[in-house]
N, C-alpha and C positions, 0 to 999 in steps of 0.2 A: 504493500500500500504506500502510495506516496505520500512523503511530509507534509501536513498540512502549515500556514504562516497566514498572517493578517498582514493585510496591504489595504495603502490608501489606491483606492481605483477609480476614474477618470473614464464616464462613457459617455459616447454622444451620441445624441437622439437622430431617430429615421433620417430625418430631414434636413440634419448638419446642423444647425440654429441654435443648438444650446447644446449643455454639457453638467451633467452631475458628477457629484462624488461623495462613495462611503467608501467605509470600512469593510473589506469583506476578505474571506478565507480565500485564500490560495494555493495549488499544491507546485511543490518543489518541478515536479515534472513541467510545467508547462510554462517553465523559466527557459529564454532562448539557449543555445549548447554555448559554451566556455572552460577556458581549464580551470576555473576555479568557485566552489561553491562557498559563500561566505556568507555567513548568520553577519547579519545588522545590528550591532550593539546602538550605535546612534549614526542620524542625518542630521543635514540642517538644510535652512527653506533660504532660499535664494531667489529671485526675481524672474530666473528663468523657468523656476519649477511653477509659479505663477502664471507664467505663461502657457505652459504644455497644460496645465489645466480647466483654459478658457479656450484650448484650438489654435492657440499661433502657429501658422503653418509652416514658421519658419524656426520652430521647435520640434514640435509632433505634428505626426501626423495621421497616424495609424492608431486608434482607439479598439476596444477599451486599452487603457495605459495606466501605468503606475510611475508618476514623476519621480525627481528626486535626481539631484545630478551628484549627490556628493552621498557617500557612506564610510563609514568606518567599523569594523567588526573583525571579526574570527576566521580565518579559513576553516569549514568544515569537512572537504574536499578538494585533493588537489590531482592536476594531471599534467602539472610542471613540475618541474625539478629547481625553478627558484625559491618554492613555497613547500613549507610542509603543514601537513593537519595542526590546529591550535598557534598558527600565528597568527598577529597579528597587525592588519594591515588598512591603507587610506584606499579609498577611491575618490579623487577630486580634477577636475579639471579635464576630464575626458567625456567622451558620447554618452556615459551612462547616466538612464533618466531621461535620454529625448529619442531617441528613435526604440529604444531596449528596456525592458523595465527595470523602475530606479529605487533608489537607499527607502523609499518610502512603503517600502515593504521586509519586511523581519529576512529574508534572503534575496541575495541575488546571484546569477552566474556570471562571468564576466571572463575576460582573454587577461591572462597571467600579465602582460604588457603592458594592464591598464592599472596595476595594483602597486602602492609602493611600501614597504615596510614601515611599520609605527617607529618613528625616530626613537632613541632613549630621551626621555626627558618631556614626553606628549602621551597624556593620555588620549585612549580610544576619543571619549568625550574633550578633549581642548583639542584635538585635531579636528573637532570639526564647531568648535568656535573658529578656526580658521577658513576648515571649508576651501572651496573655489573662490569666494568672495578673498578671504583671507593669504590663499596662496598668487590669486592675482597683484593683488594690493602687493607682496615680496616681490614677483615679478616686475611691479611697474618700480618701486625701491631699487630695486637691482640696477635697471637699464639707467636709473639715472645716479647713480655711481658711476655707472660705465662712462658714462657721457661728459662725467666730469664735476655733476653738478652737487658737490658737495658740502657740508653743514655750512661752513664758512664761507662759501659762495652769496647768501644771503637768506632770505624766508623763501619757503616753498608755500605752496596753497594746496588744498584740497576742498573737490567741489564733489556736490552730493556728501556732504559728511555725514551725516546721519544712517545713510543705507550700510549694505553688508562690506562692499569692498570701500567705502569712503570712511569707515568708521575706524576697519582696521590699518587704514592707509597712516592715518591720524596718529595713531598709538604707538605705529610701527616705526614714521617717520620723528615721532617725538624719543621713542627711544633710541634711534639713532643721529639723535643729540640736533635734528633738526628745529628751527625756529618755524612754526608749522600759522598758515591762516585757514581756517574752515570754514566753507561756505556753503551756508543752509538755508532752506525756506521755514524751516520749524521753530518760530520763537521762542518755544518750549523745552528747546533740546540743549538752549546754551549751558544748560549745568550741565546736562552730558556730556556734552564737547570740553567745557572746559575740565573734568575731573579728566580725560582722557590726553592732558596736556597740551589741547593747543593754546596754542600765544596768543590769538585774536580771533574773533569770531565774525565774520559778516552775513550779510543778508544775501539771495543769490539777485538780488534787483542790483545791486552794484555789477555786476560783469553779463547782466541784460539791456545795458544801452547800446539802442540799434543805431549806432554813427557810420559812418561812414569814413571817418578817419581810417587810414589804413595803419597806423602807430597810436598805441595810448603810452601814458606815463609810465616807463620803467619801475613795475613792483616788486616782483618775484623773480629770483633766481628760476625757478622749476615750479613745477606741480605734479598732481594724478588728476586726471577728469574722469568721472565717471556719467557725464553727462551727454556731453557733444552741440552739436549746434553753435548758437552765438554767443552761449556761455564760451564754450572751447576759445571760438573764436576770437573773444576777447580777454582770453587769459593767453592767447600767445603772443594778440598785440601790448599785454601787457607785462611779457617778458623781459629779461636786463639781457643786454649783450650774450651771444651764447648761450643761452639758456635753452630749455627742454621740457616741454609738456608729455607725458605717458597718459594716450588715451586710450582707456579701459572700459568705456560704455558709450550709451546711443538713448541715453536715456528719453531726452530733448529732442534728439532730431538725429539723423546719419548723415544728413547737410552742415556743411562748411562755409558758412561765408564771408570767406575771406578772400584779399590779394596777397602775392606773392612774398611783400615789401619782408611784414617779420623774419622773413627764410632768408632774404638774401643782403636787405639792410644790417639787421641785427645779427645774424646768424643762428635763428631760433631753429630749435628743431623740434619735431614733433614727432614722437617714438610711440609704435604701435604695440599693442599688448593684446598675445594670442595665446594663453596658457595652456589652449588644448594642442597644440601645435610645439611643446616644448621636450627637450629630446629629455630620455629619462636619467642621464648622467646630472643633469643643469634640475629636474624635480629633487633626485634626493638628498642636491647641493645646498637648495632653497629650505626644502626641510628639515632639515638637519639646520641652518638658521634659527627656522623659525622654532625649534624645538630648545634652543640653546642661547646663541649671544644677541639674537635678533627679538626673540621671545618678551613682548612690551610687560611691564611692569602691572597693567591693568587688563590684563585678558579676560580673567574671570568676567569683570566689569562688562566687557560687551557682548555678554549673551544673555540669555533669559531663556529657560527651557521650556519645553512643550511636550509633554505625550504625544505620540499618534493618534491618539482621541479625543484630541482638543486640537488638531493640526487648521480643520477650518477654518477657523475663524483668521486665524494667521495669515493663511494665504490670501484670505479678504483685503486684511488690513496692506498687505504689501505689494498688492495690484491697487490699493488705493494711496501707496505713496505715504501710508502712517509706520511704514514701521520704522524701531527705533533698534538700531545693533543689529547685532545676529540672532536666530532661533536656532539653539542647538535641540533636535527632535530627538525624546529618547523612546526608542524602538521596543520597549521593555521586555528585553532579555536575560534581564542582572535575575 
């Protein structure tokens, strides 16, 4: 008899037009084939799992579905030779949860490729306060080391501060001894922001004036956007000399409107961030970071847990742009 598991499930009606979701039983068997079967200690809810829930078809596309892009749990099955039964391991930053089903159910199958070892120094659950939101945020830190753009170069910014990669962009960046600005629409959130160490807090109506200037007032050495549009747009006219924006979202818009001037005036540059695209040598270099000297001082601080049986409401609130931090989801298997 196959194992049975509770999964959040995601179906859409005859007609295409809408989409429900419960809680309902699952069996192991009718999980896609993988070399590795892994019990789900915890997920967490990200914007994308949001999406695969409403029909974005540039998510899911094939219903019924079980979101969930991020998990962390147990090998209970292996048919690799990287992994053996009772380790334990992340799934973040790959296809799982948008075309396969995702962390939002008590098991998943998955190709040995897409799994990376629990660093020492991260539990199951604080690796997934990190999540994909979390290991983006390191990736978009990284490239702008790389670039040059560092503490003493001057303030960096962060936009969308409040969501999942903008929160821990903030924590991440202040613990690496950055002078950090955080820009929100949530006038509610400035204690949160400020306990998570940034330096200044603004409003995002400051880098929403639709000018026409192709240069604004040198701010920011760097930033993370997790936005896109004319936000972006005027945080790279608001660059200093060689600086560097890592865009990490589209939340606003996937349009750019801007001229060339920042790129070739200033020498701005603007560095793209594709974490499912990152080769596995450079993941378990990042993790092992974020498990260790990169590891912010306030992690616990940006999460707030969730059962799978309170998971709804959640997903409401962060397609309506309320949520605050992460949701680490525990899959209750303790």
């Amino acid at each position: 008899m196959s194992l049975e598991f509770r999964a959040l499930v995601v179906r859409r009606s005859d007609d295409r037009k809408s989409f429900t979701r419960q809680i309902e039983n699952r069996k192991v068997d009718e999980l896609p084939a993988g070399d590795l079967l892994i019990r789900v200690h915890f997920s967490s809810l990200n914007y994308k799992d949001g999406l695969s829930c409403v029909g974005n078809p540039g998510v899911t596309r094939r219903y019924p579905h079980t979101p969930g892009i991020d998990a962390a749990g147990v090998v209970e099955v292996s048919h690799s030779t990287a992994f053996q039964v009772g380790d334990s391991v992340i799934i973040a930053g790959q296809p799982l949860g948008m075309h396969t089903a995702g962390g939002f159910g008590q098991f998943i199958r998955v190709p040995a490729a897409w799994a990376v070892p629990l660093p020492s120094g991260l539990s199951l659950r604080d690796s997934m306060i990190y999540g994909t939101a979390g290991f983006t945020a390191a990736l978009a830190a990284h490239k702008l080391l790389q670039h040059g753009v560092t503490p003493e170069k001057g303030p960096v910014v962060v936009t969308g501060a409040t969501g999942g990669v903008g929160c821990v962009s903030v924590a991440l960046l202040v613990k690496l001894k950055y002078s950090v600005t955080a820009v929100t629409g949530k006038v509610e959130s400035k204690k949160f922001l400020a306990q998570l160490g940034a330096r200044e807090i603004i409003g995002r109506e400051s880098l929403l004036d639709a000018t026409d200037r192709p240069l604004l007032k040198e701010l920011w050495a760097g930033g993370i956007d997790t936005v896109g549009g004319l936000m972006l747009a005027n945080l790279l006219k608001s660059c200093q000399e060689n600086g560097a924006v890592a865009a990490t979202g589209l939340v606003a818009s996937q349009e750019l409107p801007i001229s060339i001037l920042p790129f070739i005036l200033r020498g701005v540059s603007l560095l793209g961030i594709n974490a499912q695209g990152l080769a596995m040598s450079s993941r378990l270099e990042l993790w092992s970071k974020l498990a260790k000297d990169w590891r912010p001082n306030e992690l616990p601080s940006l999460a707030t847990d969730c059962r799978l049986e309170d998971l709804n409401p959640q997903i409401d609130k962060i397609l309506a742009g309320q949520q605050l931090g992460r949701i680490v989801v525990d899959m209750g298997q303790a």
